[in-house]
MARGU-851715 format. One line per field, with one value per atom (N, C-alpha, C): x negated, y, z; residue number from 1. Coordinates in steps of 0.05 Angstrom, whole numbers, plus 5000, padded with zeros to 4 digits. Last residue first. Layout:
! MARGU-851715
x	[X_...];
y	[Y_...];
z	[Z_...];
resi	[NUM_...];
***
This chain:
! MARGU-851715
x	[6404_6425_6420_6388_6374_6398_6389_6401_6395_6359_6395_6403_6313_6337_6360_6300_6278_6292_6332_6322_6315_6347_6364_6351_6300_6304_6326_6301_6275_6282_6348_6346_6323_6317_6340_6358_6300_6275_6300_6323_6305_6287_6353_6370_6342_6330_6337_6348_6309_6288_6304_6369_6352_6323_6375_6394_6374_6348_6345_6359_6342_6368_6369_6291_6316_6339_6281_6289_6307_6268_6285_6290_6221_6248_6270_6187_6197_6226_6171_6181_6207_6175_6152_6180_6185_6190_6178_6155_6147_6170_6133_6158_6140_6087_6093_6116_6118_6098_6110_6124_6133_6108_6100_6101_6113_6113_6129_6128_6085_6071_6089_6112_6094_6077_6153_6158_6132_6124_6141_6144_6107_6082_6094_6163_6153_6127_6168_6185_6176_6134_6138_6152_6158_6137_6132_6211_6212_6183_6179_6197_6205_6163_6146_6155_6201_6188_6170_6220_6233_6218_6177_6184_6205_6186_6156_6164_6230_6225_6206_6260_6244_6239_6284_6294_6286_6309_6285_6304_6318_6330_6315_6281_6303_6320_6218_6231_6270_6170_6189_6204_6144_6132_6146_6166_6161_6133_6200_6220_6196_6196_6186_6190_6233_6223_6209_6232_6245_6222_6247_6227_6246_6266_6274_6251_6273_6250_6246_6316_6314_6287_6310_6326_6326_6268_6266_6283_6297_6275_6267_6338_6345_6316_6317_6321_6326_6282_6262_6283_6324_6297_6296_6354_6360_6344_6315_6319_6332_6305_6289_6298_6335_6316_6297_6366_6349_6326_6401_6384_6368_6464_6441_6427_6449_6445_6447_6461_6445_6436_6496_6476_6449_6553_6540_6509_6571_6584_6575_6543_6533_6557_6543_6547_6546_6519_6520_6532_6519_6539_6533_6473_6473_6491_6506_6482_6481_6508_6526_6524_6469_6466_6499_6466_6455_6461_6515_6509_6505_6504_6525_6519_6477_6455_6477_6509_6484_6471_6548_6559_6526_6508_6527_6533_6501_6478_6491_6548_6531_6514_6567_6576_6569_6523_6522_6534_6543_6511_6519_6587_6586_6559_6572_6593_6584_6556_6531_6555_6579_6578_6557_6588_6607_6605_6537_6548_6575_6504_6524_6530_6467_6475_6510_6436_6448_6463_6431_6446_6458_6408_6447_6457_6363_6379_6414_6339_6354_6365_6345_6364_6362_6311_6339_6355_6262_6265_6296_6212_6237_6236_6156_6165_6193_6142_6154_6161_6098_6117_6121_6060_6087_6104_6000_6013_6039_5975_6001_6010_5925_5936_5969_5908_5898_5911_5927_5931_5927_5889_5924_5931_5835_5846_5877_5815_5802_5822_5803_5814_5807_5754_5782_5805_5701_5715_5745_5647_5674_5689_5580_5590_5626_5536_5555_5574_5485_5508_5507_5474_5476_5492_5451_5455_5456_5439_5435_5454_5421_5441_5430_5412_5389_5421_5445_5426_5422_5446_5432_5419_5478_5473_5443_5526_5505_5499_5526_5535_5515_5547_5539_5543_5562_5560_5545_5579_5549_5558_5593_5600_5576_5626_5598_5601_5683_5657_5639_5712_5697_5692_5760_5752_5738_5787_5757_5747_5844_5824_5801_5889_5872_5855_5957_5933_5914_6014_5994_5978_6077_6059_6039_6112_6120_6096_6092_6096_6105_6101_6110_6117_6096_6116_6125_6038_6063_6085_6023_6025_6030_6035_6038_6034_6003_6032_6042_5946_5966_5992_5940_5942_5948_5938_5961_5970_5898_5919_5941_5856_5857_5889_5864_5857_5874_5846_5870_5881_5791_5808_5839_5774_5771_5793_5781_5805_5787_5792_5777_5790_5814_5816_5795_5815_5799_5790_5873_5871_5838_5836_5859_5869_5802_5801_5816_5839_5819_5805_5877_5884_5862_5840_5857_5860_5834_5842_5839_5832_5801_5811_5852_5855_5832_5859_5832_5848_5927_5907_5882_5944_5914_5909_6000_5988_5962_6022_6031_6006_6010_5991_5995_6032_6022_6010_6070_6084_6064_6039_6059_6075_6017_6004_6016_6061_6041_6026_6060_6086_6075_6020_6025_6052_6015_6003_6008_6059_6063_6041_6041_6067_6065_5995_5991_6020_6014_5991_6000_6035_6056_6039_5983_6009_6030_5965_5952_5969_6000_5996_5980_6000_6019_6015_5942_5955_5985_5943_5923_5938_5999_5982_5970_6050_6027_6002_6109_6083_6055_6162_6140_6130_6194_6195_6173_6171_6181_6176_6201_6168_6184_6210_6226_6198_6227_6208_6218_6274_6269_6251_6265_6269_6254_6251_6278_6290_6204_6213_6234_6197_6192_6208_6217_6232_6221_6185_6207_6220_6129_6134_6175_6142_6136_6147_6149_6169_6163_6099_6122_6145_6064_6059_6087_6069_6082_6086_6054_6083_6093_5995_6019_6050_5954_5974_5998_5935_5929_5940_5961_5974_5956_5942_5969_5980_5888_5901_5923_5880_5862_5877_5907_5915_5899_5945_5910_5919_6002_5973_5946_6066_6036_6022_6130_6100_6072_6192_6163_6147_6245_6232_6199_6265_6259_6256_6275_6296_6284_6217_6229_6255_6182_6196_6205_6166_6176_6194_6143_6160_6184_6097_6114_6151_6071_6076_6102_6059_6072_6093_6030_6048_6073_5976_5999_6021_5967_5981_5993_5948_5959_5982_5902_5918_5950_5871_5877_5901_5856_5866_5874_5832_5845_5867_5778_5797_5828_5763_5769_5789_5743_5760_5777_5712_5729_5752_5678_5676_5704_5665_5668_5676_5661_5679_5686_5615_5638_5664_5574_5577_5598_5580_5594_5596_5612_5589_5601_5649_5648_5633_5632_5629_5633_5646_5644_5648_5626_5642_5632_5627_5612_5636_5598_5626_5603_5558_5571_5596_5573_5560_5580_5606_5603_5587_5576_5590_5585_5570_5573_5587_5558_5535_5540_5592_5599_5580_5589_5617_5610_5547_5549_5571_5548_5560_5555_5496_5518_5530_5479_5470_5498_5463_5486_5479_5396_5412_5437_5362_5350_5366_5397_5387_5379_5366_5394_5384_5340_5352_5366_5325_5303_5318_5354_5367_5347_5334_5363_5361_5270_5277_5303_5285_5267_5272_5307_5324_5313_5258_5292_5304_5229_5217_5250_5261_5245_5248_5259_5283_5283_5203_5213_5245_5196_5183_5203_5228_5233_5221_5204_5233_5239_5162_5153_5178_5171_5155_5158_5189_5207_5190_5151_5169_5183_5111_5096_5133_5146_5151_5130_5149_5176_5175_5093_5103_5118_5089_5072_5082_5122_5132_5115_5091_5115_5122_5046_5047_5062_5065_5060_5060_5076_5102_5089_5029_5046_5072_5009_4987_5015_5036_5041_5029_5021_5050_5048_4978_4981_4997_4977_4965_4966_4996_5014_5000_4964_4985_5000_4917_4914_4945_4947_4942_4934_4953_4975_4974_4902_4917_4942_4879_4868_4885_4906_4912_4910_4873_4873_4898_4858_4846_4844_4911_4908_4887_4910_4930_4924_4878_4873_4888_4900_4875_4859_4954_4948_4924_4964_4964_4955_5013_4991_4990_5066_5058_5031];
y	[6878_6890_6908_6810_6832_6851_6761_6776_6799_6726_6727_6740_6725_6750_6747_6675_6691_6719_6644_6631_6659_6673_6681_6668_6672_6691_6696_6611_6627_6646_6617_6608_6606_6639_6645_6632_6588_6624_6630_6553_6547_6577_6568_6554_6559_6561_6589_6592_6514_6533_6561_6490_6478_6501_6509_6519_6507_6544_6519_6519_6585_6573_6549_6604_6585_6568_6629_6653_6631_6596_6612_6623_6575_6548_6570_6613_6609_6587_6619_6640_6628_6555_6578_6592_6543_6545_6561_6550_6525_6526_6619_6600_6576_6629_6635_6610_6644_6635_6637_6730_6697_6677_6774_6748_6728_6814_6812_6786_6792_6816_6815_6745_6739_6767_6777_6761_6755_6800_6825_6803_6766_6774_6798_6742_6730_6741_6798_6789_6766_6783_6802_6807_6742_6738_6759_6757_6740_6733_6793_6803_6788_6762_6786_6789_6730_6722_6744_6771_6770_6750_6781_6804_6791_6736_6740_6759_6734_6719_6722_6799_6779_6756_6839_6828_6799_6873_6858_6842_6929_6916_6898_6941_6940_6927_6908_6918_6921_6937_6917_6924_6979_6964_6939_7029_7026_6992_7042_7024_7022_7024_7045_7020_7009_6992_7004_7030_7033_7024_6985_7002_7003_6947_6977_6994_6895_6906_6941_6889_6876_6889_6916_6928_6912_6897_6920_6926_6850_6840_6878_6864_6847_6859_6873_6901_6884_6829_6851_6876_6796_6795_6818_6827_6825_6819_6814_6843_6841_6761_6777_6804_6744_6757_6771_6703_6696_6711_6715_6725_6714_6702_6735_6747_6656_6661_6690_6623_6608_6631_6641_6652_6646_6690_6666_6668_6739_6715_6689_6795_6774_6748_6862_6844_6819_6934_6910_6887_6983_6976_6956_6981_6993_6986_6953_6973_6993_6907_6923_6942_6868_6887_6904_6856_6870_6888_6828_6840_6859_6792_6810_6830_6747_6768_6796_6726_6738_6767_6698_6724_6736_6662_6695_6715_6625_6648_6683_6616_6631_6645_6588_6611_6625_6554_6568_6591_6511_6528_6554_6499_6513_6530_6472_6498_6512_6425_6443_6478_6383_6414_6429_6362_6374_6398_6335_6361_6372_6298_6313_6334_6275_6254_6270_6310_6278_6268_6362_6360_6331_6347_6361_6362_6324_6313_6326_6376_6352_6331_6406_6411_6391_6384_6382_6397_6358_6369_6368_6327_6327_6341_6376_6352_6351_6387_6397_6374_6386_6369_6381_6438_6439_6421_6378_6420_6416_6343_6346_6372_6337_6348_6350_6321_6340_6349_6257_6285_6312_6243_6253_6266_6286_6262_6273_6319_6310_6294_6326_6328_6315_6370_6363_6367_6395_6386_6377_6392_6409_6388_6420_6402_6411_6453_6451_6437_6481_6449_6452_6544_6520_6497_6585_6568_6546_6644_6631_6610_6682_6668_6651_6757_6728_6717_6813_6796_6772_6813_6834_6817_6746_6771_6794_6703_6731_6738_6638_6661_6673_6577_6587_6623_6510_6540_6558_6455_6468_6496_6408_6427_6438_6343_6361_6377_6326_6328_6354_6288_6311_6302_6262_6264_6289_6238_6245_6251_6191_6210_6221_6206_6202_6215_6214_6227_6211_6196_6196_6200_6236_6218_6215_6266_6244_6228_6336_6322_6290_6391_6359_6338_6427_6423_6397_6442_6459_6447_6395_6392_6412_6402_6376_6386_6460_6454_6422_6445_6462_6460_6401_6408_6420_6438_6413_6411_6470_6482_6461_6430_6445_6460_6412_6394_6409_6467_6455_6432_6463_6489_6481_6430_6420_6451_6427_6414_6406_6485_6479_6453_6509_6478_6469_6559_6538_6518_6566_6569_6565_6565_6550_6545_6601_6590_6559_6649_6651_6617_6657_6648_6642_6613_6639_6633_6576_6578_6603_6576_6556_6564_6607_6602_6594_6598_6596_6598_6612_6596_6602_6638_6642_6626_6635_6606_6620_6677_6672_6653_6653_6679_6671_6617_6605_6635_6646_6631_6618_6678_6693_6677_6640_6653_6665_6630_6602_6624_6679_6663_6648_6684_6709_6690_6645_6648_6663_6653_6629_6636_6704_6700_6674_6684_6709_6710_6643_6641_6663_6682_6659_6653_6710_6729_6703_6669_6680_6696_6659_6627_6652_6705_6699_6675_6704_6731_6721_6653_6662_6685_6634_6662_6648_6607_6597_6608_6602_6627_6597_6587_6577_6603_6618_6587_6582_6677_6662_6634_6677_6683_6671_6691_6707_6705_6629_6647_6663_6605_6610_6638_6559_6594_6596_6516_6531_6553_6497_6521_6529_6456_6452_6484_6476_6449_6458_6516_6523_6500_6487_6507_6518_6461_6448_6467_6501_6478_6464_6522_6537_6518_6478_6496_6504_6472_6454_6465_6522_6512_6490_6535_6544_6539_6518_6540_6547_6476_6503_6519_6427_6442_6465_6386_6391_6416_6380_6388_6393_6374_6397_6403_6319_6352_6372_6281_6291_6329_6276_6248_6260_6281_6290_6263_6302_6274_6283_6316_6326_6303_6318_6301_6308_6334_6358_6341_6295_6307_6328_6290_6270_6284_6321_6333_6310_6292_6315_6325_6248_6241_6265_6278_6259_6257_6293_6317_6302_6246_6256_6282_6221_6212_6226_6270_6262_6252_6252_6282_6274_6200_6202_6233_6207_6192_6207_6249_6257_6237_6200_6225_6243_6173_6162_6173_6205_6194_6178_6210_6231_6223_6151_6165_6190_6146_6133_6144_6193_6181_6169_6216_6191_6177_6262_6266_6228_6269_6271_6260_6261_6241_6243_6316_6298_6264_6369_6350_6317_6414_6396_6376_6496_6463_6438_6553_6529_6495_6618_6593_6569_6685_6659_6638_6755_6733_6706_6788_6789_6763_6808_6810_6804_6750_6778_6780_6696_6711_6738_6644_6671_6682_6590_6602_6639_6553_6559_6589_6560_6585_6578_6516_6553_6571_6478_6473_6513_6440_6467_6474_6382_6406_6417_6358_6364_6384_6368_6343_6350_6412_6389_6366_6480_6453_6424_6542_6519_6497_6588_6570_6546_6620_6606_6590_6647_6616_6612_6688_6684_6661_6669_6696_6692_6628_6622_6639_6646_6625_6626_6672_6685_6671_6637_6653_6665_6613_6586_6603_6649_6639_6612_6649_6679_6664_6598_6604_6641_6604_6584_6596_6640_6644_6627_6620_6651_6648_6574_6570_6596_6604_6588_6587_6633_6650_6634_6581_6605_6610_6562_6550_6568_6606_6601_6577_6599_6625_6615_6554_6558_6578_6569_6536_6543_6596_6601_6596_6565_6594_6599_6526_6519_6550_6561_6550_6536_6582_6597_6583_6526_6547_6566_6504_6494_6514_6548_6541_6529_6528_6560_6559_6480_6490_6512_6485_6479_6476_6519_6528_6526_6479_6506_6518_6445_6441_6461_6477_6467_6453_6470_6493_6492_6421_6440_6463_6362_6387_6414_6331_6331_6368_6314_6323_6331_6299_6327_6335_6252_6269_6302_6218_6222_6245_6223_6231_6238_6234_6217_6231_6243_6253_6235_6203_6208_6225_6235_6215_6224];
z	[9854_9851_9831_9865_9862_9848_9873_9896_9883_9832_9841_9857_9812_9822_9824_9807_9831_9830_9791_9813_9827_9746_9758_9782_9715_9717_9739_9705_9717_9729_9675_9705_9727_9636_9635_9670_9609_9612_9633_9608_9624_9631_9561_9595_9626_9531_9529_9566_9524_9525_9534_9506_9535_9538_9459_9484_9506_9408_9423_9452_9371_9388_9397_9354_9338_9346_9397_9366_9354_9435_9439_9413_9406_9412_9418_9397_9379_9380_9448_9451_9416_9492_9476_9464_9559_9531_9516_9610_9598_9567_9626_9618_9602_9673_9640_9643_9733_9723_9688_9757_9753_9735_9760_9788_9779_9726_9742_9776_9684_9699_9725_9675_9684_9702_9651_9664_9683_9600_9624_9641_9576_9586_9609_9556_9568_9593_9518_9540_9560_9487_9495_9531_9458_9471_9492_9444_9460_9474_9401_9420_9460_9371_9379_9412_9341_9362_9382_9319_9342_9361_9281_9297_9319_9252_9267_9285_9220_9249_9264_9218_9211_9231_9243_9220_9224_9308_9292_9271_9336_9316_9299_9363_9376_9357_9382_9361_9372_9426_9413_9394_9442_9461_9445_9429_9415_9420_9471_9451_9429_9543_9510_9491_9591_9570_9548_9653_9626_9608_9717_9686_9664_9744_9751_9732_9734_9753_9760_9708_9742_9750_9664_9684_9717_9641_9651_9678_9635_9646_9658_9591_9617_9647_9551_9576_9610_9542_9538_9560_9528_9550_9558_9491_9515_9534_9441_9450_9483_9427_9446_9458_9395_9389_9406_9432_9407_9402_9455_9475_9446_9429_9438_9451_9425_9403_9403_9469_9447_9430_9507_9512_9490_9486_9478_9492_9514_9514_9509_9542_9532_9535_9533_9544_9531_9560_9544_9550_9590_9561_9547_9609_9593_9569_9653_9655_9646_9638_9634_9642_9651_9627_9618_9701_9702_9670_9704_9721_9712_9660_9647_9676_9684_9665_9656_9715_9727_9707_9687_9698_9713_9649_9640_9657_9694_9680_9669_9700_9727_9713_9655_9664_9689_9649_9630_9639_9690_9693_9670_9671_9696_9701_9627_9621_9652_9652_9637_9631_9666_9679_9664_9622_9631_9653_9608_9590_9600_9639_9660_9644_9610_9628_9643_9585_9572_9579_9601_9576_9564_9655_9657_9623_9641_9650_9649_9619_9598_9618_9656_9640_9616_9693_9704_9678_9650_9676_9674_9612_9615_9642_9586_9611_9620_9516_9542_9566_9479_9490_9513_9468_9462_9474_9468_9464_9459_9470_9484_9482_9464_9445_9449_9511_9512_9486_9507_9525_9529_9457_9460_9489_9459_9462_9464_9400_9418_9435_9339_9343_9376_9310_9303_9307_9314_9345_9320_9268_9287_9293_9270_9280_9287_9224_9240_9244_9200_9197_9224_9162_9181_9190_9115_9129_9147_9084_9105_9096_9030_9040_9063_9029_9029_9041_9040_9007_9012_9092_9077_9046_9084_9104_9095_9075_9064_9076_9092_9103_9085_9100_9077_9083_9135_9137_9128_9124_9119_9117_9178_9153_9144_9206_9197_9174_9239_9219_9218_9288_9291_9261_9330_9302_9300_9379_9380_9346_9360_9382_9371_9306_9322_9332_9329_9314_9323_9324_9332_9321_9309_9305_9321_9312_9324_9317_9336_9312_9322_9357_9368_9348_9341_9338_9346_9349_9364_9362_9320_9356_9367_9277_9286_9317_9268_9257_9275_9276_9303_9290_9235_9264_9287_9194_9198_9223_9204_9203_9205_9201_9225_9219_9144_9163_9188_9113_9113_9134_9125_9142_9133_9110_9139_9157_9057_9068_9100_9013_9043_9052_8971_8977_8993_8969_8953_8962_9004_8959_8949_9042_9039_9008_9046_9052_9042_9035_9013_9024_9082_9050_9028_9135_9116_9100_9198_9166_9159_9252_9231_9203_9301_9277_9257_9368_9351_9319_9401_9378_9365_9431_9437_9427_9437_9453_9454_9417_9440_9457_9360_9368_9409_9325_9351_9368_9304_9322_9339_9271_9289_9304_9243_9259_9284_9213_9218_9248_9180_9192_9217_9160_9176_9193_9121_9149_9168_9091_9098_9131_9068_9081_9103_9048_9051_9081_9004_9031_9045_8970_8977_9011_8951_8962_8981_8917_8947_8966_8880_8896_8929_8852_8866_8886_8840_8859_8863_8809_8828_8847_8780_8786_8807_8788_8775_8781_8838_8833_8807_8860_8844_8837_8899_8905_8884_8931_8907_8907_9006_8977_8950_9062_9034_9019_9085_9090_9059_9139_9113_9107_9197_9179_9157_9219_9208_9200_9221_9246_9245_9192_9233_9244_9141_9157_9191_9141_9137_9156_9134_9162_9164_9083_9110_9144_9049_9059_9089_9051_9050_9070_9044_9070_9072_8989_9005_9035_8967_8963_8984_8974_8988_8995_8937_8936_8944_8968_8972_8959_8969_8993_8985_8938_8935_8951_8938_8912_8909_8992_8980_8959_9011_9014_9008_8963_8976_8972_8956_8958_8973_8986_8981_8974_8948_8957_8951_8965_8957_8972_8963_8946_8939_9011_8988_8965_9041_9034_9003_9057_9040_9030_9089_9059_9043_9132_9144_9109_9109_9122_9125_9077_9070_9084_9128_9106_9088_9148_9169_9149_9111_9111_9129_9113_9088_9099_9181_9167_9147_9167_9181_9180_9127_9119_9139_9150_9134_9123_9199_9205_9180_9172_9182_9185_9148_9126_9145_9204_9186_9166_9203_9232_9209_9167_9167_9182_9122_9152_9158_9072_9076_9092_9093_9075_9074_9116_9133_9121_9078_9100_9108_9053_9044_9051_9092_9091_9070_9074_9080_9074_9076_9067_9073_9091_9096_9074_9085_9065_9084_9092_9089_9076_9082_9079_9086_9078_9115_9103_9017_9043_9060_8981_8981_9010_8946_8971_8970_8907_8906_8920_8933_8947_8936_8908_8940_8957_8858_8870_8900_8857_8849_8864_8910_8874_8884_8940_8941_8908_8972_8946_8940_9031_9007_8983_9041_9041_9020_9050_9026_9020_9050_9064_9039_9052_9033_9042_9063_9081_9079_9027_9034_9054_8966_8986_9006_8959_8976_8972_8940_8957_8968_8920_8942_8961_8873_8893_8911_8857_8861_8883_8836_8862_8874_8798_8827_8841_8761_8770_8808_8756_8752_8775_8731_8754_8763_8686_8705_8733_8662_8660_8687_8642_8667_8669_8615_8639_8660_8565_8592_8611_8552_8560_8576_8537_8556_8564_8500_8525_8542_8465_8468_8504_8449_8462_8474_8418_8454_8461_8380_8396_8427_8354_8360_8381_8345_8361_8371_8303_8337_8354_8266_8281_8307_8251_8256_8269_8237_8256_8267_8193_8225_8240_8158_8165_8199_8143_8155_8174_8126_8154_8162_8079_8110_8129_8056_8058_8082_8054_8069_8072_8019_8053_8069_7969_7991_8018_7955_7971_7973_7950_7968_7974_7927_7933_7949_7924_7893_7898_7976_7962_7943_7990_8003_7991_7955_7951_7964_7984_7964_7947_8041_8041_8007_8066_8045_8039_8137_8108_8092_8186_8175_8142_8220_8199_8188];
resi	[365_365_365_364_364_364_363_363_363_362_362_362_361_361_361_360_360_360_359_359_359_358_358_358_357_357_357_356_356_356_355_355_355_354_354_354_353_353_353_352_352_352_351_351_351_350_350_350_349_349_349_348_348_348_347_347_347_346_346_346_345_345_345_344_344_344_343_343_343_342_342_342_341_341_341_340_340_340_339_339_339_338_338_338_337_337_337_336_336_336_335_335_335_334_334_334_333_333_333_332_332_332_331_331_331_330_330_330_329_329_329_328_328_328_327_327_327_326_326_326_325_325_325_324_324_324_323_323_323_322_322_322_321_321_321_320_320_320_319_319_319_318_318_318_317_317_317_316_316_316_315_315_315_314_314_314_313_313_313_312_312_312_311_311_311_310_310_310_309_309_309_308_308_308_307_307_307_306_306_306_305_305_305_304_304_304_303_303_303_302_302_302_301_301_301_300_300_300_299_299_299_298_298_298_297_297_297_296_296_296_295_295_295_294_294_294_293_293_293_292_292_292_291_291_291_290_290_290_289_289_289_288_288_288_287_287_287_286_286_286_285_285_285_284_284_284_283_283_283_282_282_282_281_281_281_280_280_280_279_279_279_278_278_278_277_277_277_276_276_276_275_275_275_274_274_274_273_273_273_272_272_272_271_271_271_270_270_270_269_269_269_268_268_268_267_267_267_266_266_266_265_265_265_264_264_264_263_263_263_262_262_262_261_261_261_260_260_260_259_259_259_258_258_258_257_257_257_256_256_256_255_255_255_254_254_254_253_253_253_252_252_252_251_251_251_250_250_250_249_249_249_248_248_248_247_247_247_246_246_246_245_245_245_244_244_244_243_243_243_242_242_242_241_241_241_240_240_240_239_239_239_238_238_238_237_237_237_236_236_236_235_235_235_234_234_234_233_233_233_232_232_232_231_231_231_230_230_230_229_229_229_228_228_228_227_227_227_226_226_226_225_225_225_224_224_224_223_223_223_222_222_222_221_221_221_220_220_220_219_219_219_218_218_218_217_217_217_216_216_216_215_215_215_214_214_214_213_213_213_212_212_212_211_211_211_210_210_210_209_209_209_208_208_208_207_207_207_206_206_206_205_205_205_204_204_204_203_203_203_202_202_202_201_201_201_200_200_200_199_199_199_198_198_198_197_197_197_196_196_196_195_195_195_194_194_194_193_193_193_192_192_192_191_191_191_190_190_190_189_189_189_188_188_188_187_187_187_186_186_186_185_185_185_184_184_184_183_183_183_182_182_182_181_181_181_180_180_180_179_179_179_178_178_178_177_177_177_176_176_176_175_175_175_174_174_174_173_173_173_172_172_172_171_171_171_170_170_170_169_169_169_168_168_168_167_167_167_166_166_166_165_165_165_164_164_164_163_163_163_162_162_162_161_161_161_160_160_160_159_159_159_158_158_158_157_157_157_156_156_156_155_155_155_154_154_154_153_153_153_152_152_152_151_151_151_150_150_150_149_149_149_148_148_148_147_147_147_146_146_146_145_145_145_144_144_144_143_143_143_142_142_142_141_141_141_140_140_140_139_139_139_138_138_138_137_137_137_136_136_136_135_135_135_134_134_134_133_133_133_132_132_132_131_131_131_130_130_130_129_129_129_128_128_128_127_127_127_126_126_126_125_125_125_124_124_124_123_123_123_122_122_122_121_121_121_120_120_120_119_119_119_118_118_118_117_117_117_116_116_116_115_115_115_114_114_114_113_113_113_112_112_112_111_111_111_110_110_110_109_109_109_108_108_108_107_107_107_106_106_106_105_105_105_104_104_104_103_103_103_102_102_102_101_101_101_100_100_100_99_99_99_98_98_98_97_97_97_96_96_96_95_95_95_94_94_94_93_93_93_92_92_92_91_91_91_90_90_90_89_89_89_88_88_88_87_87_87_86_86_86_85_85_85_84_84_84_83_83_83_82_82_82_81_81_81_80_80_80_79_79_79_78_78_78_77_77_77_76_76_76_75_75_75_74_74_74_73_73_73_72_72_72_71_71_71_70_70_70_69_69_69_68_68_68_67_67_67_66_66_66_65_65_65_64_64_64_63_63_63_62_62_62_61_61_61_60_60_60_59_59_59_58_58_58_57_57_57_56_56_56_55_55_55_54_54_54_53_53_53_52_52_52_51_51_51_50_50_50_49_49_49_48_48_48_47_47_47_46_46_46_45_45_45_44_44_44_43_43_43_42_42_42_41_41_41_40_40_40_39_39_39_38_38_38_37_37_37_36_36_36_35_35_35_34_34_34_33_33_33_32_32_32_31_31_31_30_30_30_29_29_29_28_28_28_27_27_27_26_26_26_25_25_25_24_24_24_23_23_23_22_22_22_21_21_21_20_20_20_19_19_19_18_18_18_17_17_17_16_16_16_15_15_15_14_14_14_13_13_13_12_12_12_11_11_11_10_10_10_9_9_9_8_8_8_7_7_7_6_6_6_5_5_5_4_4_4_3_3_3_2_2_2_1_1_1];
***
């Protein structure tokens, strides 16, 4: 506001006064933005120095870019995030997640917010594989929700390991709501297990790969494979053969197969004082493979090659895998049952390792 010119004259030293005054508060006022200005620039050169790689398209929220060395982080592009195919394919899992925990009364909506702390995972892998995993049913905690992961993958893992799954997930991954590494993990769950659904073809997105390395952050956009065509995601469907024919069509002689197998395998494992009445459920853990398979090939088995008394389910799948890689060293081809259909007593997988075995030693003394 303008001064009153008749007034500043009738008061010479109170304008010297407030002209002191402003003299000393603009000073102030130029320091305070001099200090921002060097603050800013000071903070420009910083970023320039570790970020000189950050790309000019998605802009990176803070926690993505605090990494410890040599760690990285993936990002989901936020074109991708939009992409119809993708959104098709995220629809398609929920309802499948849905379908599979209706009994529980559990309803997914969006799998970043419902599935990284693990609880639904829990249930989920529980229902396909039928083993109960030992975690606390509700954790709130950060260190309990990661500990819950922690189990759930080691589980998740120990059943595809056999196959030479690529694993796209971890727990630190997963508890921050990665949903291209939650995405990828649905996925091998649905097509080890023969999910009933259709997926769709050819779903790829774009990430932004955020890596430390000596201090300075890198990154790069990177293109990922999804999901690629239903034949090729045919993992696990097994090809009807002569024991689902003899289970649908002919369960009367199925006793007859069952008792050739027995008296074959009691041959050999009476051996060592063993013997087998059921074949569903004490060849499960593997441990009988595992001598069976010694003893037709005339090796002793080092006990520290399996578990002789396995608890857990990961350990007996261990076992039955185990036993599969003795098969194949042996000249046979890899069994068309995976190792986990045998741990959960699937009789047609157990039928089929198991007449492998008697095709190519039935003479063998």
């Amino acid at each position: 506001m303008a001064a009153n010119p008749t007034r500043a004259t009738g008061q010479p030293g109170k304008m010297k006064k407030d002209e002191s005054l402003l003299g000393k508060l603009g000073g102030t006022l130029s320091r305070k933005k001099k200090l921002k200005e060097a603050s800013d620039l000071q903070e420009e050169g910083k970023n320039a120095i570790n970020a000189p790689l950050l790309p000019g398209g998605p802009e990176l929220l803070p926690e993505d870019t605090l990494l410890e060395e040599n760690a990285e982080r993936t990002i989901l592009d936020p074109t991708s995030r939009e992409d119809l195919n993708f959104k098709d394919l995220q629809k398609v899992l929920v309802d499948w997640i849905n379908s599979e925990l209706e009994e529980d009364r559990i309803i997914v909506k969006d799998l970043e917010e419902d599935l990284y702390d693990g609880q639904v995972l829990q249930k989920l892998f529980e229902k396909l594989s039928g083993y109960k995993l030992n975690v606390a049913e509700v954790t709130q905690s950060e260190i309990g929700q990661k500990q819950k992961l922690q189990t759930v993958l080691e589980a998740v893992n120990g059943v595809l390991r056999p196959l030479e799954w690529n694993t796209e997930w971890s727990v630190d991954s997963i508890h921050s709501k990665s949903l291209v590494s939650i995405v990828y993990l649905l996925l091998a769950l649905a097509m080890y297990y023969a999910a009933p659904i259709r997926l769709p073809e050819h779903v790829s997105v774009r990430v932004i790969v955020v890596k430390k390395k000596e201090g300075i952050l890198q990154t790069a956009h990177v293109t990922k494979q999804l999901t690629s065509t239903t034949t090729e995601m045919m993992i696990g469907r097994s090809e009807r053969d002569a024991f689902d024919t003899l289970l649908d069509h002919a369960p009367d002689k199925l006793n007859v197969v069952k008792t050739s197998l027995i008296t074959f395998v009691n041959k050999h494992l009476n051996k060592l004082n063993l013997e087998v009445t059921e074949l569903e459920s004490q060849f499960a853990d593997g441990v009988y493979l595992v001598l069976l398979m010694g003893l037709l090939e005339n090796y002793f088995v080092p006990l520290y090659n399996f578990y002789l008394t396995p608890e857990s389910f990961e350990q007996k799948v261990h076992n039955v895998a185990f036993a599969f890689e003795l098969m194949q060293d042996g000249g046979l081809q890899k069994p068309k049952a995976r190792p986990e259909d045998v741990v959960n007593l699937n009789l047609k997988s157990t039928l089929r390792v198991l007449y492998n075995l008697f095709t190519n030693y039935k003479n063998s003394e």
